[in-house]
Backbone bond lengths (Angstrom), bond angles and torsions (degrees), N, CA, C in turn:
res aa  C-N    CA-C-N  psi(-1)  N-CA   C-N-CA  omega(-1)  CA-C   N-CA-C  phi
1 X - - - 1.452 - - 1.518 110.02 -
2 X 1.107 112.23 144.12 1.341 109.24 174.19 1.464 133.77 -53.47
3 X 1.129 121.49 -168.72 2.001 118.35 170.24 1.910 96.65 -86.21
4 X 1.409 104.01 -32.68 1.675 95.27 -161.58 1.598 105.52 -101.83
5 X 1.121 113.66 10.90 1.498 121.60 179.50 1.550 73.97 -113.16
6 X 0.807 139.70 -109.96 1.675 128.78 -155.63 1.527 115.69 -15.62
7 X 1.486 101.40 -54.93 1.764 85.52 173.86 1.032 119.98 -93.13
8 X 1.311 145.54 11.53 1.611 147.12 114.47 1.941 113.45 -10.50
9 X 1.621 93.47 -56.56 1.366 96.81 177.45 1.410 118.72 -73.97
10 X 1.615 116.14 -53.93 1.662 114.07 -173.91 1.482 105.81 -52.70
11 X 1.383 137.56 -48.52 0.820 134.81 173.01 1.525 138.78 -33.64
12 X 1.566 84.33 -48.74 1.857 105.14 175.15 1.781 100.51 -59.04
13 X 1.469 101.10 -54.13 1.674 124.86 -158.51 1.457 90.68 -31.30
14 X 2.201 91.85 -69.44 1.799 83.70 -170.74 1.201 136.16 -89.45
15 X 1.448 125.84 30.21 1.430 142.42 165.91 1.585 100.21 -82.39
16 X 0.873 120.65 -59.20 1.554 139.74 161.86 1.434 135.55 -44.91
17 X 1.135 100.87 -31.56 1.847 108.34 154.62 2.250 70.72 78.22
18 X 0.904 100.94 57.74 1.228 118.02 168.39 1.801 125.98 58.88
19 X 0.903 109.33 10.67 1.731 124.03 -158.81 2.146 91.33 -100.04
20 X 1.170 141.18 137.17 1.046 130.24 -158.47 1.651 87.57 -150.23
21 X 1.515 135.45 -176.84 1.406 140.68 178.67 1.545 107.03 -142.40
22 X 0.975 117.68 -170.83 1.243 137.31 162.64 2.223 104.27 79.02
23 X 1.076 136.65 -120.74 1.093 118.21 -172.47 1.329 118.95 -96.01
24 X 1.748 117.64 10.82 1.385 145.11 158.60 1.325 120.81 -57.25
25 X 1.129 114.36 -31.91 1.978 123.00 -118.62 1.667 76.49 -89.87
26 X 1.449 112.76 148.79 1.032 128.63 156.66 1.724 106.32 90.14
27 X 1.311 131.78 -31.53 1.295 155.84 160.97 1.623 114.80 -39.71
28 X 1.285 115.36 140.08 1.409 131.89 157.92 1.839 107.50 -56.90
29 X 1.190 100.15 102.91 1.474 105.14 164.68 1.294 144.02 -138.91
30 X 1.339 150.08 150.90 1.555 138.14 -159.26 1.274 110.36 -169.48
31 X 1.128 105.01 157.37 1.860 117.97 -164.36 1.209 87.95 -101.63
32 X 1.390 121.62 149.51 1.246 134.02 -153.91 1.680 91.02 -156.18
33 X 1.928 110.16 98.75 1.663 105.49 172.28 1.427 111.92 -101.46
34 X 1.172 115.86 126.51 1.746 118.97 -177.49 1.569 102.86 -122.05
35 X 1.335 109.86 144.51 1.618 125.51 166.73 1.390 107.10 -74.61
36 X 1.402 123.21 128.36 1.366 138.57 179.33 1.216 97.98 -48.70
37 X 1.494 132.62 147.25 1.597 142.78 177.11 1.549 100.65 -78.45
38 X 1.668 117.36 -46.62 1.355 119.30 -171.97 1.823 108.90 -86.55
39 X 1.568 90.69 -59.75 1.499 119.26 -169.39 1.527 116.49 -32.49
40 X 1.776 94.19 -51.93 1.059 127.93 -156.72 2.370 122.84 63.79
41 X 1.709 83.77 15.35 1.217 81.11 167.28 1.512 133.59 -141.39
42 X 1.221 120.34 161.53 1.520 133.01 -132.50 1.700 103.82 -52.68
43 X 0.805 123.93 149.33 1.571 123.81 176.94 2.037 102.63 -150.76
44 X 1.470 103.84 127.52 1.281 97.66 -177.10 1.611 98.39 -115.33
45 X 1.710 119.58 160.10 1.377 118.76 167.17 1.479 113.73 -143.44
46 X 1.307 115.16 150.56 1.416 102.89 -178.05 1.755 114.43 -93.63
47 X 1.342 132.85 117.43 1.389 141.30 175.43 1.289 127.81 -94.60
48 X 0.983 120.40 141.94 1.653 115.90 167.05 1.464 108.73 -78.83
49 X 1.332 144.54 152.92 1.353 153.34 -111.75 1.880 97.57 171.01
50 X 1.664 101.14 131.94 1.626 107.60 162.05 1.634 100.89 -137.79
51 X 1.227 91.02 122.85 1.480 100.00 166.02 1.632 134.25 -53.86
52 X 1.080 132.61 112.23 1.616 113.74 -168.06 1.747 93.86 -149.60
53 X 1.594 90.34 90.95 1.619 105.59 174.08 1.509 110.21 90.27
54 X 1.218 145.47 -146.52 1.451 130.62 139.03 1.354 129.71 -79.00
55 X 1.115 111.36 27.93 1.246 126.75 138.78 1.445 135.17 -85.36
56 X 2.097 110.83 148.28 1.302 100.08 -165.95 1.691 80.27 -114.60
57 X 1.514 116.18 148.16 1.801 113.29 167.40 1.391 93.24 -114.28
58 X 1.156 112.07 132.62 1.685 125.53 133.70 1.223 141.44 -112.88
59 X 1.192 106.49 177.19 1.898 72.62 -146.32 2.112 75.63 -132.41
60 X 1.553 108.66 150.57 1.374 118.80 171.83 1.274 132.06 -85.03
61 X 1.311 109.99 50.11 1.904 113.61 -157.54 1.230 127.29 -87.60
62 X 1.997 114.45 -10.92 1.305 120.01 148.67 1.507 103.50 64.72
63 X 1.394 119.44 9.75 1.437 120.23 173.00 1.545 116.52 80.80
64 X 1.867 107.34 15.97 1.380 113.74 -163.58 1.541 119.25 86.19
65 X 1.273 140.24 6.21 1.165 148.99 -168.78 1.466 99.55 -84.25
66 X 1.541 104.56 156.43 1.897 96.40 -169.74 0.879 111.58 -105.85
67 X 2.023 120.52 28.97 1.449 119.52 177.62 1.578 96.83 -120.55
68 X 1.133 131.04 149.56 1.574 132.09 160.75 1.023 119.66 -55.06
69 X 1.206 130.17 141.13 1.369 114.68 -168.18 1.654 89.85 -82.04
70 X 2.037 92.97 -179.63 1.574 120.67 -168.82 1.830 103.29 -54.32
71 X 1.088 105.05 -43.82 1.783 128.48 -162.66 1.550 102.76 -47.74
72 X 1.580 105.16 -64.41 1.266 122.69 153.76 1.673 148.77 -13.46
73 X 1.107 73.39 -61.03 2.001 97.36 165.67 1.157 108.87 -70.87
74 X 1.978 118.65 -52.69 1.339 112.72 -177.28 1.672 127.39 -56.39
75 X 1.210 99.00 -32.04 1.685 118.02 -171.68 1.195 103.19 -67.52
76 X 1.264 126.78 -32.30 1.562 142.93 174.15 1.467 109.81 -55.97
77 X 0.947 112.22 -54.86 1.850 138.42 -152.12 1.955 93.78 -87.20
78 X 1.627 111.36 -48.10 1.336 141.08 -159.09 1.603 118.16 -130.84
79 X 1.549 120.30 66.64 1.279 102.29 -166.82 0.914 136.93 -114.75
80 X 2.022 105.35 31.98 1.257 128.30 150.87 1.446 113.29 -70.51
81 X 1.469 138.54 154.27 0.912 133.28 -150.86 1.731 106.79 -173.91
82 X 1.584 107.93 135.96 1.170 98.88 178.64 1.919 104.57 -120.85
83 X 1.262 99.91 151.04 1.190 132.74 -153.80 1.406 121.21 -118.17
84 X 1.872 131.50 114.45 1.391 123.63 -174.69 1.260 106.62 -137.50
85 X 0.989 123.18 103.13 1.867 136.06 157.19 1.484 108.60 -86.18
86 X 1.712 117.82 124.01 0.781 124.87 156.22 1.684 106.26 53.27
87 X 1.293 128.83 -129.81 1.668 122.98 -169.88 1.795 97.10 -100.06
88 X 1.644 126.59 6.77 1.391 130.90 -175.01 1.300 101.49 -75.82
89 X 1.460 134.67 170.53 1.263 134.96 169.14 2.153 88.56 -168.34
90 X 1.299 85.79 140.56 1.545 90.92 -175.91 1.273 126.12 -163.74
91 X 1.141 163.39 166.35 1.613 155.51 161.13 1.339 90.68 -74.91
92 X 1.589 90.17 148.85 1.889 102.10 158.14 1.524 103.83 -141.75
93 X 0.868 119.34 157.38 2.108 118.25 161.26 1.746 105.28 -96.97
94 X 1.104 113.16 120.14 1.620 110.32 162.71 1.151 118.45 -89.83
95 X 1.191 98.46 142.35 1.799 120.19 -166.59 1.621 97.49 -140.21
96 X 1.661 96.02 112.52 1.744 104.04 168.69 1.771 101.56 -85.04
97 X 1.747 92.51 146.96 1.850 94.77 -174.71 1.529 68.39 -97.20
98 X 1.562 95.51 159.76 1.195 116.05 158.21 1.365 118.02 -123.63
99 X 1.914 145.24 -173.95 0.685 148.34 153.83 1.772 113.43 46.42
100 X 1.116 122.31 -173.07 1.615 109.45 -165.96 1.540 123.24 -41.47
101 X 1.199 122.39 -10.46 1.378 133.48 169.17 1.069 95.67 -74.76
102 X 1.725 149.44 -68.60 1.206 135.30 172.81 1.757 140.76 -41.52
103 X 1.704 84.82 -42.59 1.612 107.12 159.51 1.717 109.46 -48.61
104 X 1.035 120.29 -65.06 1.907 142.75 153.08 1.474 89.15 -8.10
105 X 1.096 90.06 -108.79 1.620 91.04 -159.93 1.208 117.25 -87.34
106 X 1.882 144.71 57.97 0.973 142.93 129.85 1.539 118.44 -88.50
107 X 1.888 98.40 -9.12 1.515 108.51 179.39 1.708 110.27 -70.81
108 X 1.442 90.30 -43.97 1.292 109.02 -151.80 1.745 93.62 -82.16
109 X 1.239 134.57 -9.57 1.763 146.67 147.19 1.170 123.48 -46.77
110 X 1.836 111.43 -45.15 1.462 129.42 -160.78 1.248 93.98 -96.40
111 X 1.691 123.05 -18.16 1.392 93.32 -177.16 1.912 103.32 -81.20
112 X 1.465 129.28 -13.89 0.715 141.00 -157.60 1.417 105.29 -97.88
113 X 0.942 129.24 -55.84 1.729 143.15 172.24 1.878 93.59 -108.01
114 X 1.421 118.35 109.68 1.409 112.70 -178.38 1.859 101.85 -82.67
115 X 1.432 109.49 -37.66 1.227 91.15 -174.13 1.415 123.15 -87.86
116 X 1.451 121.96 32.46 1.648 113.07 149.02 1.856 107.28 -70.62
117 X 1.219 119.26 0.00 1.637 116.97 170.51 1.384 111.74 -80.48
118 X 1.044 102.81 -28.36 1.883 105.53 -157.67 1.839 77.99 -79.35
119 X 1.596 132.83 -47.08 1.452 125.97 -133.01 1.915 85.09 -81.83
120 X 1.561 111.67 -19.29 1.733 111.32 -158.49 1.869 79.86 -85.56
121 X 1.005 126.15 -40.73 1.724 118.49 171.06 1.386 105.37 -18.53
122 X 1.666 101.68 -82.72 1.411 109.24 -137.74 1.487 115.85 -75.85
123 X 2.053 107.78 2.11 1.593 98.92 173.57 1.673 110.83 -142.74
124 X 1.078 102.23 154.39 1.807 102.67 -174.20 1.322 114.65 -46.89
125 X 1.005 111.85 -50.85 1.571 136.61 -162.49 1.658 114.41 -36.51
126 X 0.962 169.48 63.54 1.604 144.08 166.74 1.236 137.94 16.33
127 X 1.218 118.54 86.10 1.390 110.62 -149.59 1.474 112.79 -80.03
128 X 1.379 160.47 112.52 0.949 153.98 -133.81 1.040 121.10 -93.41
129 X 1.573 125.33 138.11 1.417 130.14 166.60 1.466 126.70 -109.08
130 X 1.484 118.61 130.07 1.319 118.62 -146.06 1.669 104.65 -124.62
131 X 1.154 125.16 106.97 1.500 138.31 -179.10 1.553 97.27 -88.08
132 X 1.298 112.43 121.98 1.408 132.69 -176.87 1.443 109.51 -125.41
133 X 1.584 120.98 90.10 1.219 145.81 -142.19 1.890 91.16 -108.88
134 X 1.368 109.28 106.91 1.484 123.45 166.60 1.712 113.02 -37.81
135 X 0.944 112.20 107.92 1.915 113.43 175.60 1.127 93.68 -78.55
136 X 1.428 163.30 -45.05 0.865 132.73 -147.25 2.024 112.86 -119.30
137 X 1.038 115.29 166.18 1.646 118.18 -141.88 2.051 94.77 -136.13
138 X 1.342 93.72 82.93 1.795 96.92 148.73 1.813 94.25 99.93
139 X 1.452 119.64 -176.58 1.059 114.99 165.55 1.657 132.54 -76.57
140 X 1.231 132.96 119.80 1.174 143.90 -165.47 1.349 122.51 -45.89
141 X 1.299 122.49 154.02 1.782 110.61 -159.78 1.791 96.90 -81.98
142 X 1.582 100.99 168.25 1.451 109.06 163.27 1.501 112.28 -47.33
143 X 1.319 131.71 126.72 1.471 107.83 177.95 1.816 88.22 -113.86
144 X 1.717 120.95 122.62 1.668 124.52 178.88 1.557 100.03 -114.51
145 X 1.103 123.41 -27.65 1.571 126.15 -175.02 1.258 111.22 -140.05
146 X 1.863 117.87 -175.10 1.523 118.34 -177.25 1.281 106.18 -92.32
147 X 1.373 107.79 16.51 2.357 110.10 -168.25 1.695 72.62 -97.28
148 X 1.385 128.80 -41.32 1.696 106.80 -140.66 2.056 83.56 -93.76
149 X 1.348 123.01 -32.53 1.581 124.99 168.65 1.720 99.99 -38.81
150 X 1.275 99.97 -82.96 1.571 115.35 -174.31 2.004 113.49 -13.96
151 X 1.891 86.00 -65.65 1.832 111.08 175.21 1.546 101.15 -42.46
152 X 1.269 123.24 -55.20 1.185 122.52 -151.85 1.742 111.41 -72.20
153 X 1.426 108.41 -28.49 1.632 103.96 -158.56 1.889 83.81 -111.38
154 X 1.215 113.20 9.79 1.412 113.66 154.49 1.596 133.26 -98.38
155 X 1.364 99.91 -20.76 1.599 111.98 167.08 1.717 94.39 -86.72
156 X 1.405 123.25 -44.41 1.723 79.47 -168.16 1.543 102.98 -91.17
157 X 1.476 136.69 2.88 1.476 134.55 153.90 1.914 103.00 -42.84
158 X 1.678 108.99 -68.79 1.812 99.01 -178.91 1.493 100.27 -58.39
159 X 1.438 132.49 -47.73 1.395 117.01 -166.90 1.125 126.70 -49.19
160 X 2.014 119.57 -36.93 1.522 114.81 164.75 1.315 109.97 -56.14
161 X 1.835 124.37 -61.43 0.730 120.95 -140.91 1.561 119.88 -70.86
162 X 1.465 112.27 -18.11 1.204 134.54 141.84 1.901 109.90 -25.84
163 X 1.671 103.98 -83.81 1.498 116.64 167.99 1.739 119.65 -21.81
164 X 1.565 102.05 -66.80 1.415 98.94 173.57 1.542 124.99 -64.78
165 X 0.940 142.67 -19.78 1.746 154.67 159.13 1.727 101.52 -58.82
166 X 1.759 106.97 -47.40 1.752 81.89 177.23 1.726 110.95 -72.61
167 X 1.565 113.66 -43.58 1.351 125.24 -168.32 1.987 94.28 -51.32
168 X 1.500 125.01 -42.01 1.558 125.46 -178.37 1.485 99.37 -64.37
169 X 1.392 124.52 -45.50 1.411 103.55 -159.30 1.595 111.18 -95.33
170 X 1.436 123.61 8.17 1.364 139.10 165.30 1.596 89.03 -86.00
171 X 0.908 148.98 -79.50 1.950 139.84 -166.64 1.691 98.84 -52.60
172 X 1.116 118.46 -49.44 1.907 113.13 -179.99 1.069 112.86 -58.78
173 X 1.668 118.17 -35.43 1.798 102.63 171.27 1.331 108.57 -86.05
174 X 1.191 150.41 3.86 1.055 148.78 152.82 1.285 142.05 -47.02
175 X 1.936 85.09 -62.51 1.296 93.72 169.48 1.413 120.67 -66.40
176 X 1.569 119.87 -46.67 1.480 118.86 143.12 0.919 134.64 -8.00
177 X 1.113 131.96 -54.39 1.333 146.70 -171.58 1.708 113.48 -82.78
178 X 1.126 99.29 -39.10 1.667 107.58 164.21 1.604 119.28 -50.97
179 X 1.662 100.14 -50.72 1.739 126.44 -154.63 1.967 81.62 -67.28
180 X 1.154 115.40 -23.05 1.758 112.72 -157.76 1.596 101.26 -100.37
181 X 1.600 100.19 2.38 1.640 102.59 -178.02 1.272 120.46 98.43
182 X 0.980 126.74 35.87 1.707 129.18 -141.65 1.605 72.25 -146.57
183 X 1.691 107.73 164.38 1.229 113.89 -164.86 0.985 127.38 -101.09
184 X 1.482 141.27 131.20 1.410 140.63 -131.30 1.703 108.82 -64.34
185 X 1.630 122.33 143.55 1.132 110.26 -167.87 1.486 114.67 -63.33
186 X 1.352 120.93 179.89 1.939 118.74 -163.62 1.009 72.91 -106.06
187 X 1.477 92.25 141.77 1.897 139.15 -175.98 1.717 109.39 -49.51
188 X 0.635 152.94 167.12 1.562 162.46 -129.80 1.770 116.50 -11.51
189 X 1.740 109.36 31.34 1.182 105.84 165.75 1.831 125.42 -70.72
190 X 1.456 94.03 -25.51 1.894 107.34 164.48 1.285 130.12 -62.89
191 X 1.801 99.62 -21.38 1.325 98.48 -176.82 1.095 81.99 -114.68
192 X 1.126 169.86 -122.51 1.661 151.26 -150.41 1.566 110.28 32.75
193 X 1.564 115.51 -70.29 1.494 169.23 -177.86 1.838 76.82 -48.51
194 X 1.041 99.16 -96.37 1.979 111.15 -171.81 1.492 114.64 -44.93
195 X 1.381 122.91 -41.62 1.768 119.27 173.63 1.536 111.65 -67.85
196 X 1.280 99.91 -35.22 2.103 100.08 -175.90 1.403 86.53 -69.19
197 X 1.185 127.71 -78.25 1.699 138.99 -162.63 1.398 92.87 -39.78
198 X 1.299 136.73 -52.59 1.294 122.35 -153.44 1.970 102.11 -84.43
199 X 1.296 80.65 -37.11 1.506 82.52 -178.58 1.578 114.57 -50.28
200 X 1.173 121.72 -64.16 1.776 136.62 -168.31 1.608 91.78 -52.11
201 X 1.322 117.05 -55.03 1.642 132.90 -178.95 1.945 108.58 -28.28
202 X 1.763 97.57 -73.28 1.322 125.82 151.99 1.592 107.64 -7.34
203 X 1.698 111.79 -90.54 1.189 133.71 -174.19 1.686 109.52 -47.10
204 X 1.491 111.33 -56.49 1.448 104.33 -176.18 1.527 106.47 -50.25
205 X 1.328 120.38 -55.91 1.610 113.61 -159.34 1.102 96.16 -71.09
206 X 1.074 153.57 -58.64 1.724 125.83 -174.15 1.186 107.41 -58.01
207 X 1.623 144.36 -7.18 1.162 118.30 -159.00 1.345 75.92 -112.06
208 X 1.536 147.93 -22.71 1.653 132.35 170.48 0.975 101.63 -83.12
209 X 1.179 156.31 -6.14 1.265 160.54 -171.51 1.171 113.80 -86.73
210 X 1.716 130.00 -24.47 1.230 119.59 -146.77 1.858 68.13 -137.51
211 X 1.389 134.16 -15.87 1.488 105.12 154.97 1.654 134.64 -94.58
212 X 1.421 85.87 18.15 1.627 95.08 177.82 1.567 107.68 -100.68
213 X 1.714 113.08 -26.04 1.192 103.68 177.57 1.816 104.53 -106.60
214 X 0.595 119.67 -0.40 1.568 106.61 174.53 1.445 123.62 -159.61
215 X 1.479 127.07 -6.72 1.637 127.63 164.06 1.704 96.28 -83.01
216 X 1.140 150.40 -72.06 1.210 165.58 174.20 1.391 89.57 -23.45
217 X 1.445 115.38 -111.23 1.486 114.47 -173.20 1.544 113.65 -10.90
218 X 1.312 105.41 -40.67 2.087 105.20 -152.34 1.450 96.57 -69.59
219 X 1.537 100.65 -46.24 1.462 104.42 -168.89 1.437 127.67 -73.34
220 X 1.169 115.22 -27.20 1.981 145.08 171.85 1.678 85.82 -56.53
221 X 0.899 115.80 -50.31 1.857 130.61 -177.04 1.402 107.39 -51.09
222 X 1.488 111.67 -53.87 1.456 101.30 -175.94 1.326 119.80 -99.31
223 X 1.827 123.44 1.42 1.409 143.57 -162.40 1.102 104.76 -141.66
224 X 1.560 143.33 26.58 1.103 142.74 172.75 1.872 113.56 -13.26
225 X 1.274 126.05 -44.12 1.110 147.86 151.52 1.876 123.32 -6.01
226 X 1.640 77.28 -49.51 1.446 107.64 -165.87 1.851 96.31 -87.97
227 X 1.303 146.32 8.09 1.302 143.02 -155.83 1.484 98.01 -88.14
228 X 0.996 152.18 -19.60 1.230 161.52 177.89 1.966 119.31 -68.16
229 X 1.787 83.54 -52.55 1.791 96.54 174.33 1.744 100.17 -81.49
230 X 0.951 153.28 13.03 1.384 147.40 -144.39 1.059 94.12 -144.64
231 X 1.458 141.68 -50.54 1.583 150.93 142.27 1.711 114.01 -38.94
232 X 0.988 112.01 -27.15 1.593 118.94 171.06 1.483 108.05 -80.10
233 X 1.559 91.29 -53.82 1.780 96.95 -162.58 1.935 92.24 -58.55
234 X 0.996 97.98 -54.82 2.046 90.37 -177.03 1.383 118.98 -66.57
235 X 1.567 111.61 -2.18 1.351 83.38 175.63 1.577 102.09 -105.78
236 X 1.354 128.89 -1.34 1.720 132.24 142.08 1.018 99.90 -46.03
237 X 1.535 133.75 -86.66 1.501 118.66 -152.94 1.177 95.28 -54.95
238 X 1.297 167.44 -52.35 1.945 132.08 -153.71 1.595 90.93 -79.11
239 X 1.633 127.67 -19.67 1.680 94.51 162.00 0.940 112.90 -69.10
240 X 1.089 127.13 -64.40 1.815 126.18 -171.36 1.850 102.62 -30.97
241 X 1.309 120.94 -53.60 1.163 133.58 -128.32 1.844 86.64 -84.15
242 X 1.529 117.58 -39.21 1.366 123.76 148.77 1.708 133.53 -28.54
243 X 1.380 85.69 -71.22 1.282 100.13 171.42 1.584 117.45 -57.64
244 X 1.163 132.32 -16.66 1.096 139.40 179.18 1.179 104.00 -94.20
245 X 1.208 136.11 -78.78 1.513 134.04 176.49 1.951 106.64 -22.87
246 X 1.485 112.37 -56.50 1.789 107.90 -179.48 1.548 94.57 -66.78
247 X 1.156 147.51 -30.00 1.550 132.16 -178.29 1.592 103.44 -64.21
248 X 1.317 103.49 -46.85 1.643 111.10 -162.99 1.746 102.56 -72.11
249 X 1.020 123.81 -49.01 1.372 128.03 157.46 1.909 120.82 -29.06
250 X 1.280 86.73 -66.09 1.732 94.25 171.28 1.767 117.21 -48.24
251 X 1.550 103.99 -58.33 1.271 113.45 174.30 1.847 111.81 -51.38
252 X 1.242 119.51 -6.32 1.995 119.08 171.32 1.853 103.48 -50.61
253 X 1.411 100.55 -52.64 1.270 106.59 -171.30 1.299 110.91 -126.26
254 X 1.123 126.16 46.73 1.535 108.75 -166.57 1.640 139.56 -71.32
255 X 1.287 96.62 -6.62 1.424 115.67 166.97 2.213 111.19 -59.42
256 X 1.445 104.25 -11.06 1.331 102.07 -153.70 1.404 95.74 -129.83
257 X 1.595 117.89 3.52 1.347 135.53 171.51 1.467 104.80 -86.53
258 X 1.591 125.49 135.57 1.581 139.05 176.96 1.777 90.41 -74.79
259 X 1.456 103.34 119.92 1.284 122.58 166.93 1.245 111.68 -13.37
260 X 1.479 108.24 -80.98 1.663 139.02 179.83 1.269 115.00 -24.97
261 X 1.506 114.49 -50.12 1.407 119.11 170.03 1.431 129.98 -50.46
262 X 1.836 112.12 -65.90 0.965 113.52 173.43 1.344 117.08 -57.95
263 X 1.573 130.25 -21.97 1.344 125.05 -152.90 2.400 89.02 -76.56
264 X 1.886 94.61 -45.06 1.053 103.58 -165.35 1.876 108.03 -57.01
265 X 1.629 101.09 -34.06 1.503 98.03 179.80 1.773 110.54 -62.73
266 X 1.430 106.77 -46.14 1.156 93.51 -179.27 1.765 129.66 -61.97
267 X 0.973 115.93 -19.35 1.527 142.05 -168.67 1.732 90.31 -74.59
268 X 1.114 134.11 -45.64 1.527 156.32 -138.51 2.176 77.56 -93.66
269 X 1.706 95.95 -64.88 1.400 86.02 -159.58 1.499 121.62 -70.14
270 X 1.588 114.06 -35.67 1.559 125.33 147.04 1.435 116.87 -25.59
271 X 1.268 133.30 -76.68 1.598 121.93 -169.76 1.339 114.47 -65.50
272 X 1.534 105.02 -12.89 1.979 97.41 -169.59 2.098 96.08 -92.64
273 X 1.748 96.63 -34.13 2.065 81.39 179.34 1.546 97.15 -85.16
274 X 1.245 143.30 -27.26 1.644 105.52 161.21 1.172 137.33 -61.40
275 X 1.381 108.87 -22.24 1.965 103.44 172.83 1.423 94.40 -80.12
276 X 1.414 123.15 -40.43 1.945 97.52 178.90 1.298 126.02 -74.29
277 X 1.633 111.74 -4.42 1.693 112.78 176.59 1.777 95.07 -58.84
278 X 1.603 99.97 -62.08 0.657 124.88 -123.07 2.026 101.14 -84.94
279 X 1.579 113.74 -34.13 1.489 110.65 145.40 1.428 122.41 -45.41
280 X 1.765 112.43 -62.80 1.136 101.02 164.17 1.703 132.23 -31.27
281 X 1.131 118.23 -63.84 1.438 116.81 -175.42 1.534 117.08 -53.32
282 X 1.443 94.52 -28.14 1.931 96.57 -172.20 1.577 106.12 -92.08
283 X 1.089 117.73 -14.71 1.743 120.18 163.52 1.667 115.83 -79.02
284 X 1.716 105.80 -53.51 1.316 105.79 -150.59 2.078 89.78 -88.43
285 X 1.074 107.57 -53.43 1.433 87.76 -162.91 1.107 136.58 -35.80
286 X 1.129 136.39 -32.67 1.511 149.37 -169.19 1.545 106.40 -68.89
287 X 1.549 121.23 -36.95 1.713 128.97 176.42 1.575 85.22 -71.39
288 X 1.772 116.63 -71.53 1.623 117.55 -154.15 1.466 110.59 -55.20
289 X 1.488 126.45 -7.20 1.450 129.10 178.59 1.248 114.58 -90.84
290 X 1.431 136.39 0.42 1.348 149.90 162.41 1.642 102.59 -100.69
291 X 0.998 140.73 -31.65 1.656 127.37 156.01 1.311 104.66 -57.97
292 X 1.771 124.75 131.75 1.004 154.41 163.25 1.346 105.12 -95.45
293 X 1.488 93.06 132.95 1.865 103.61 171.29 1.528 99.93 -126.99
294 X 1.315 112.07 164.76 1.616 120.07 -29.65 1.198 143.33 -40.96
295 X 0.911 152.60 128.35 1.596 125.20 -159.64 1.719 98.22 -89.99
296 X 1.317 101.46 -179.87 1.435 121.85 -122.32 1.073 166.87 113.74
């Protein structure tokens, strides 16, 4: 589809509280925002979508073309992901199935949309199926100030990072389990392993990123007081921000990485962002609980 037929559609989508016409109309559909792989900037598209469990699949079929589409690559590169059904808007992590898990549910697509079969015809390629797994868990807290903001994108920061430690120690017994003769782990458990990791990864640096250039400053501004914890807090994030870069590195190949390592890198990056959640919270909250939001 084109660039101006696509935003023909997003446009309609959200005037519409998501409901669109023309060879859409009546169809499973959703805005799909991905971070450019190169660009690094935002690109949205509209997809058709089958529900299977709480899970959403989409599938990369490019109209049958024998390249993946752009969307694709990004989710790879970027596989945090934002997500719009109808008047919903939400994070998701994308996770490509691969191998009989993909076989799985591209069946269970075609019985639903038949012609993603005809588009896997006309090109060699594998056409991809994409599980877009909800990050976030239940209805969202009251948010009245920047102490209860802060709380919030810090419980689901431990809650992934939590996520990725079970998703690591499900591939470590695996591979284990292989090394003992046991049968090699099922195919896209590494990349399972690499989209969560990359994803949470993703999330932290914009979310230190955006308090090194403008929550930090604002607040040093009105708490001068506070210049000491603010000089601490940044000089954690370039550890953290370290430690992340050697995780993200590992995750290139991680099928070809010694367990032990990554388990030890990750272990390394775990104890250093809970003592900085967790200074953070015991310095900053008490100022960020006297900011009222919305402001105004």
């Amino acid at each position: 589809m084109s660039t101006s037929f696509n935003q023909a559609i997003i446009e309609e989508f959200r005037a519409n509280g998501g409901k669109v016409g023309g060879p859409f109309e009546g169809g499973d559909l959703l805005l799909l925002t991905t971070t450019g792989a190169k660009s690094g900037r935002e690109h949205t598209a509209p997809l058709g979508y089958v529900r299977d469990g709480d899970l959403l699949l989409i599938v990369g079929s490019a109209g049958g073309a024998d390249r993946h589409p752009a969307w694709y690559h990004n989710l790879l590169a970027h596989p945090l992901v934002q997500v719009e059904i109808g008047t919903d808007a939400f994070e998701a992590i994308a996770v490509p199935a691969v191998g009989a898990r993909r076989d799985e549910l591209f069946e269970r697509v075609v019985r639903v949309v038949p012609g993603y079969a005809d588009y896997q015809t006309q090109t060699d390629r594998v056409i991809p199926v994409v599980m877009l797994e909800r990050s976030d868990e239940g209805e969202p807290p009251a948010i009245t100030n920047l102490a209860d903001k802060l709380l919030q994108v810090h419980t689901w920061l431990r809650g992934q990072l939590d996520h990725v430690h079970e998703e690591a120690a499900a591939y470590v017994a695996a591979r284990a389990a292989h090394q003992g003769g046991a049968a090699p782990p099922r195919p896209g458990l590494g990349l399972r392993l690499r989209q969560h990791c990359l994803a949470f990864c993703q999330f932290l640096e914009v979310h230190h990123t955006g308090e090194d250039s403008h929550m930090f400053p604002w607040l040093e501004g009105r708490h001068p007081h506070l210049a000491d914890t603010f000089r601490r807090l940044g000089e954690e994030h370039r550890t953290v921000s370290r430690l992340q870069k050697e995780i993200v590195a590992l995750l290139a190949d991680i099928d070809a990485v010694a367990p032990e390592r990554f388990m030890a890198e990750l272990r390394s990056l775990t104890a250093e962002l809970h003592a900085h959640l967790d200074f953070e919270e015991k310095n900053l909250i008490p100022v960020l609980a006297e900011i009222r939001l919305p402001f105004g």
